[in-house]
C-alpha positions in Angstrom: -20.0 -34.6 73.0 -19.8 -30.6 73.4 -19.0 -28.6 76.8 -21.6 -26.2 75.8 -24.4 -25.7 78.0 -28.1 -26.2 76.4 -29.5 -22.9 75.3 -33.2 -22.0 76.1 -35.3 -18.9 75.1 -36.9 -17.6 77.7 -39.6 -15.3 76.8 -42.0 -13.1 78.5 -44.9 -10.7 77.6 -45.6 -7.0 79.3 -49.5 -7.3 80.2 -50.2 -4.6 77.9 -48.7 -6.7 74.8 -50.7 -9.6 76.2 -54.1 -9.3 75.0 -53.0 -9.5 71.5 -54.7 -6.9 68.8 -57.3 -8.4 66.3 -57.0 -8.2 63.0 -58.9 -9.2 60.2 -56.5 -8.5 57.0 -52.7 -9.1 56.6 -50.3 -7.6 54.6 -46.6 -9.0 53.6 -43.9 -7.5 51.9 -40.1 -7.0 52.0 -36.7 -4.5 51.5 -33.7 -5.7 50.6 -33.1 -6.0 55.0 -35.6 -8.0 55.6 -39.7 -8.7 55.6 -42.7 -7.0 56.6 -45.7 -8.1 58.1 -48.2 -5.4 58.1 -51.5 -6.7 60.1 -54.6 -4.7 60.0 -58.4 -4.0 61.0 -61.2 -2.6 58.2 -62.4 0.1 60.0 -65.6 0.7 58.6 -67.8 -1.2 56.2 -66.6 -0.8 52.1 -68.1 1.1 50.3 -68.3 2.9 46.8 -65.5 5.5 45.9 -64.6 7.5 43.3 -60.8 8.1 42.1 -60.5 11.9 41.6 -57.7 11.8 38.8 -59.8 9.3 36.3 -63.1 9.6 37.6 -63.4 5.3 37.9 -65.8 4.2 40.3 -63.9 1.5 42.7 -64.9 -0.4 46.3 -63.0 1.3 49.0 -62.0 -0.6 52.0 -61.0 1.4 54.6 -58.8 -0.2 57.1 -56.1 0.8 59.7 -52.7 -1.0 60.5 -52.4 -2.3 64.6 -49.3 -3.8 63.9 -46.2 -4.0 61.9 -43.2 -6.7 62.4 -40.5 -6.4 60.9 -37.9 -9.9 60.8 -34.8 -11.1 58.6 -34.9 -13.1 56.0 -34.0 -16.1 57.1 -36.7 -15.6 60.1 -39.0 -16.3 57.3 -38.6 -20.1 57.0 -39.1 -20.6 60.6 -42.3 -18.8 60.6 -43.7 -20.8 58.0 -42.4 -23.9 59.4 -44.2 -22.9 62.5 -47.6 -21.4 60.8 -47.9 -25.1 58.6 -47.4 -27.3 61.7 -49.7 -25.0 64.3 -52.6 -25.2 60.9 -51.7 -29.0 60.8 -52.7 -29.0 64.9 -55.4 -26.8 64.3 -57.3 -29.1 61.8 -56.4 -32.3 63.1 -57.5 -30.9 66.6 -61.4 -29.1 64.9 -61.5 -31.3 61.7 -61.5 -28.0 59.9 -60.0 -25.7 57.3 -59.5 -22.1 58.4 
């Protein structure tokens, strides 16, 4: 049996982190230090674009970035531990897929 005490995180939130931001589109990617979760918003409807050095015609989605978290490598197991078991909750609790 160890001496050491039990560790708890105690977290807290400033109100203005609170509220959350919405987004509708996620991006992830990493350097060699660590991953990158970029999470955005489309910020206006798509819509038809042409690229100036080719001339192809493409569907431009404009959207803006409200967040960016950055965590180490090995964070990256716990999340997805965490994001399968709170899906799991979520579709036993609606009897839904996302």
């Amino acid at each position: 049996m160890s001496d050491e005490p039990e560790s708890r995180l105690e977290v807290s939130i400033s109100p203005e982190v609170e509220a959350g931001q919405y987004a509708n589109f996620a991006s992830v990617w990493h350097t060699p230090d660590g991953f990158v979760l970029d999470f955005a918003v489309l910020t206006r409807p798509p819509g038809l674009a042409v690229d100036p050095t080719s001339g192809q015609r493409y569907m431009s989605h404009p959207t803006r970035i409200v967040s960016r978290v950055r965590i180490p490598p090995a964070q990256v197991f716990e999340l997805m531990k965490a994001l399968e078991q709170q899906l799991t909750q979520f579709e036993n609790e609606t009897g839904r897929q996302p």
